[in-house]
GUDOSE-994800 format. One record per residue (C-alpha): residue number from 1; residue in one letter; x, y, z. Coordinates in Angstrom, 2 decimals, always signed. Layout:
BEGIN
(rec NUM; "A"; (X; Y; Z));
...
//
This chain:
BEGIN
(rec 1; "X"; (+122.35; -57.20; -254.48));
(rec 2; "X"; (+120.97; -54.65; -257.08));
(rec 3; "X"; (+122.43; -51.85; -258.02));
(rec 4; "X"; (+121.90; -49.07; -260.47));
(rec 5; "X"; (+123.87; -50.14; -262.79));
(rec 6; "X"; (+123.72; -53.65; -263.29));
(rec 7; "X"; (+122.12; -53.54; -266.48));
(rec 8; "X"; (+124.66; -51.56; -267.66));
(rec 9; "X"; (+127.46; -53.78; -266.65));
(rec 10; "X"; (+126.19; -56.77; -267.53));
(rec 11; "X"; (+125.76; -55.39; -271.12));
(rec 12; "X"; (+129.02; -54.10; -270.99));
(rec 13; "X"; (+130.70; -57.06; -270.04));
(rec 14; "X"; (+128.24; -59.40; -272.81));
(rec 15; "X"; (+129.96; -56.60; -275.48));
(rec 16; "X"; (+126.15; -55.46; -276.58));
(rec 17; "X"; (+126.64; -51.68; -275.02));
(rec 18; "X"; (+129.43; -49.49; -274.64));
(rec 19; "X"; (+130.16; -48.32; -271.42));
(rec 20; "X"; (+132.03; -44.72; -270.20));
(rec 21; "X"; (+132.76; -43.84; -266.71));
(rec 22; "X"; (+133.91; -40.36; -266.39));
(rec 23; "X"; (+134.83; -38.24; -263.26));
(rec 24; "X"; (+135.85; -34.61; -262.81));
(rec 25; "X"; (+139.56; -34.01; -263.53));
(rec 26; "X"; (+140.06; -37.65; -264.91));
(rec 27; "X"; (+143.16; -38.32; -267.12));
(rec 28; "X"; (+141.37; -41.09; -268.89));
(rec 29; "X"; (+138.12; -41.88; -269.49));
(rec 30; "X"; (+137.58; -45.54; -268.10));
(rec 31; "X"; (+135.90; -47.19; -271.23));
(rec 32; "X"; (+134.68; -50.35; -271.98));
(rec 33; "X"; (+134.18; -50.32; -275.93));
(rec 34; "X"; (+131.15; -52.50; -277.54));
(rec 35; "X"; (+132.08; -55.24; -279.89));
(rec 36; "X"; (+132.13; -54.69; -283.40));
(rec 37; "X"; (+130.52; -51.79; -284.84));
(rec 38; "X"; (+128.03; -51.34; -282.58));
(rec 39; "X"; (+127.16; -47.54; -281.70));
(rec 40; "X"; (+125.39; -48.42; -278.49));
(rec 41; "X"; (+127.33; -46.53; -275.90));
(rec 42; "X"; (+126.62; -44.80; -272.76));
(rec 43; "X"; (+128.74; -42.67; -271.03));
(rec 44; "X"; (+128.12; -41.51; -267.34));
(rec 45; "X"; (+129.56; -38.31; -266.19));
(rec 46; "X"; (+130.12; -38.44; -261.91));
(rec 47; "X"; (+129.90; -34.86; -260.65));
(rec 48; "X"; (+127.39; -36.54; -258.00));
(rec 49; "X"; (+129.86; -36.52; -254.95));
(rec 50; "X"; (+130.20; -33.77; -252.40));
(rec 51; "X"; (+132.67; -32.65; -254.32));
(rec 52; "X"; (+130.14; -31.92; -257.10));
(rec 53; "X"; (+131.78; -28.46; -259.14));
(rec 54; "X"; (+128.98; -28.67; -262.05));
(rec 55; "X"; (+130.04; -28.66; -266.27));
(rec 56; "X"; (+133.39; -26.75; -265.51));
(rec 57; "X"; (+134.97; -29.79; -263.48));
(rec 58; "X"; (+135.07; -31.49; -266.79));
(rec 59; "X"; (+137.98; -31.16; -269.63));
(rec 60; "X"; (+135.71; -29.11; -272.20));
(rec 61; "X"; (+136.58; -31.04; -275.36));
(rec 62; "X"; (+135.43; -34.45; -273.54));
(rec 63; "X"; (+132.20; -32.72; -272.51));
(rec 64; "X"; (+131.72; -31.07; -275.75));
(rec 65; "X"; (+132.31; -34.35; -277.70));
(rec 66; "X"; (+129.89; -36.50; -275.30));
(rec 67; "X"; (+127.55; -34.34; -275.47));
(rec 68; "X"; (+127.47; -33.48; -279.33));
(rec 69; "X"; (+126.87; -37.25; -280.01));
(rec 70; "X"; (+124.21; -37.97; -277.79));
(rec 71; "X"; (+121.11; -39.09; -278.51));
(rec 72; "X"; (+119.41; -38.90; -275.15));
(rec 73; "X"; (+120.99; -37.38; -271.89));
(rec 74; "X"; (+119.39; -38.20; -268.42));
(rec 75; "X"; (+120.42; -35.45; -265.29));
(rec 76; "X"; (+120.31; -37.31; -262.07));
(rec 77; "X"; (+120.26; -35.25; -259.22));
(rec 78; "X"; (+118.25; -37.39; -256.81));
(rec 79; "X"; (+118.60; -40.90; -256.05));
(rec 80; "X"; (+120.61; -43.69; -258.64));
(rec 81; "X"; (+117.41; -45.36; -259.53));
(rec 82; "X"; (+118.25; -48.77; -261.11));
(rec 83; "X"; (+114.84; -47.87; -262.99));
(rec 84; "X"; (+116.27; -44.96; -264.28));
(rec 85; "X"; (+119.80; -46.17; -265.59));
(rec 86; "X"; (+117.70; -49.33; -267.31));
(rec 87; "X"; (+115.75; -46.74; -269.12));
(rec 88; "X"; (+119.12; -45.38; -270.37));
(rec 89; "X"; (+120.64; -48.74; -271.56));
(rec 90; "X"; (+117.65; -49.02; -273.32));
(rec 91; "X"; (+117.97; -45.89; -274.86));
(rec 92; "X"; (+120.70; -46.34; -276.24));
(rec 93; "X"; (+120.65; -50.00; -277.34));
(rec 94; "X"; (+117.85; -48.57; -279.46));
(rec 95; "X"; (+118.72; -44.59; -279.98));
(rec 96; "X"; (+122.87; -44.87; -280.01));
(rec 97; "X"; (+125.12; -42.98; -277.57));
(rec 98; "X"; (+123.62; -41.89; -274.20));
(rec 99; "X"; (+124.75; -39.81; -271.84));
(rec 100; "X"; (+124.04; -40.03; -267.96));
(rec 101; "X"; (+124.93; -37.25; -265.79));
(rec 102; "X"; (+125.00; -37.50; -262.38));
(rec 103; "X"; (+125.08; -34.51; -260.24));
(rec 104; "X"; (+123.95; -32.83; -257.19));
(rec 105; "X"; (+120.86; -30.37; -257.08));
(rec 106; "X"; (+122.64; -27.18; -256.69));
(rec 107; "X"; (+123.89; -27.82; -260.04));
(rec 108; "X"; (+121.25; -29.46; -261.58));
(rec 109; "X"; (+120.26; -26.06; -264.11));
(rec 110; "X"; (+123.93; -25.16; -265.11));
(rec 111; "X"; (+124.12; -29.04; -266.48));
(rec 112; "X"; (+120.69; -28.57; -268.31));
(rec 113; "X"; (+122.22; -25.13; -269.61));
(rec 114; "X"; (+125.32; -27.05; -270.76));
(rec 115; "X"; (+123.47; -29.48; -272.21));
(rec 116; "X"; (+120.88; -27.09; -274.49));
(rec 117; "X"; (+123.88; -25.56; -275.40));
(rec 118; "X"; (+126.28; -28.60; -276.67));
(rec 119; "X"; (+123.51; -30.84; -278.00));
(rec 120; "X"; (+120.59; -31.51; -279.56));
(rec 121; "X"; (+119.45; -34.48; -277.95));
(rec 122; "X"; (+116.45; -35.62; -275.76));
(rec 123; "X"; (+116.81; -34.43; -272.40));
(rec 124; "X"; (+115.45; -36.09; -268.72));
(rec 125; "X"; (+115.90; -34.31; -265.22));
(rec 126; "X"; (+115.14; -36.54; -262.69));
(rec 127; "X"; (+115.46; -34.64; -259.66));
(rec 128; "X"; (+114.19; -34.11; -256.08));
(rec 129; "X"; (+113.29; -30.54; -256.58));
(rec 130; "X"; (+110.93; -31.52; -259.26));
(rec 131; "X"; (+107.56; -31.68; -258.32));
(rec 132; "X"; (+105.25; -34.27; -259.54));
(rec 133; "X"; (+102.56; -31.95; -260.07));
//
């Protein structure tokens, strides 16, 4: 079975990308750290469930720090594409640190607001109330 993140896992588990799973309100940040001195890392922030509160869910130095060190960050606000998530390992195999944030719609604009605030790095919506006009 595939899933979205397989890629990232499998990475994660060879030691060739670092891997951060964060959710709101979490004491520790569930990390699996590359070997060496590697700098590939991505970090995926879950504010996707129905429980979705947006940015503020999230301790503020954690978000500030993820953020500031990104290269590329990725919104999801539609569906976990495994296309999607590949595109981010790859990122940041090649970039360094990437961030992943998955959300619902309703907050979709105050994460791209917290984002162009906290960081200077390339930034992807992929959304369902995106056209593809």
């Amino acid at each position: 079975m595939i899933t979205h993140l397989d890629q990232a896992m499998g990475r994660a588990r060879s030691g060739r990308l670092g891997l951060s799973l964060v959710m709101p309100h979490m004491q520790k940040v569930l990390t699996h750290p590359p070997k060496g001195k590697r700098r590939n890392h991505l970090t995926i922030l879950g504010d996707d469930l129905y429980t979705s509160q947006g940015p503020k869910a999230f301790k503020r130095a954690l978000l500030e720090k993820t953020l500031r060190s990104a290269s590329h960050v990725m919104i999801v606000s539609g569906a976990p594409l495994p296309i999607l998530y590949d595109g981010a390992v790859d990122a940041a195999m090649e970039f360094g640190p990437c961030v992943i944030i998955e959300t619902q719609p309703l907050h979709e604009k105050e994460w791209l607001a917290e984002v162009q605030k906290q960081s200077r790095a390339s930034i992807m919506v992929s959304s369902p109330t995106v056209s593809a006009g």
